[in-house]
N, C-alpha and C positions, 0 to 999 in steps of 0.2 A: 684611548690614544693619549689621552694627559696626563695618565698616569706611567705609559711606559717610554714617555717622553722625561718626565720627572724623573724617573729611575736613569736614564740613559743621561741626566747632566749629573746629578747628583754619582752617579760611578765614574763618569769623565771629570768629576773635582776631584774625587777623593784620587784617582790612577796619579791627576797632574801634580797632589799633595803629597804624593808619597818617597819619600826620600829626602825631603827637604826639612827633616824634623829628625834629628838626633838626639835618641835618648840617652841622659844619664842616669846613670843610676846611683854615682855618689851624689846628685843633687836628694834623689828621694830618700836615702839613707841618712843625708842633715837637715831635711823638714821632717822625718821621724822622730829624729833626735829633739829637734825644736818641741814636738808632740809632748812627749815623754818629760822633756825639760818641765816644761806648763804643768805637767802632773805632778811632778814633784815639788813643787815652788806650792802648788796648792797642796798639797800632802804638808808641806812646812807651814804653810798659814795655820794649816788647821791645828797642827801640836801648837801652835804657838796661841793661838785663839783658845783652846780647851787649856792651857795651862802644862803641856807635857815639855814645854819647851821653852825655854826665856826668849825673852822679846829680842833682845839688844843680839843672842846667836842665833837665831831664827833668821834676821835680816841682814845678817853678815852672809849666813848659808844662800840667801834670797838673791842678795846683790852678786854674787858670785856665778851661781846657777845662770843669772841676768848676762852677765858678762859674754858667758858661753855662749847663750844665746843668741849674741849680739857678734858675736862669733861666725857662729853657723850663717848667720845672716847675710853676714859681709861675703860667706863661703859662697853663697849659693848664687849673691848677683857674679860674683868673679866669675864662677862656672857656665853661669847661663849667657855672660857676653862673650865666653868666649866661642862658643854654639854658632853665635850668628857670624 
């Protein structure tokens, strides 16, 4: 009985939750890009620690990549208040 008591709220949250959460999908598509960013900014560390890459354009590439990301950041709260 406690168990099909559980089930019977736990489906009556989810029924009164549904609809009230709109997805984006250009939100997931700029915390991708955020992903990706990261990878590459570590891709540039590493030429630039192994010697493939000068220091001084390494962190010009670094600080720019940063920028975008900071970018995307600012993209994602604009989008997510305007949800609520």
């Amino acid at each position: 009985m406690k168990k099909i008591t559980m089930s019977v709220v736990a489906l009556s949250m989810t029924i009164m939750s549904y609809g009230q959460y709109t997805h984006n999908p250009i939100v997931d598509d700029l915390q991708e890009q955020n992903f990706k960013i990261d990878e590459v900014i570590d891709a540039i560390r590493m030429d630039m620690y192994y010697g493939h890459l000068e220091k001084s354009r390494g962190m010009f590439y670094v600080n720019q990549m940063i920028a975008i990301k900071r970018d995307n950041e600012i993209n994602i709260a604009i989008l997510t208040r305007e949800q609520e």
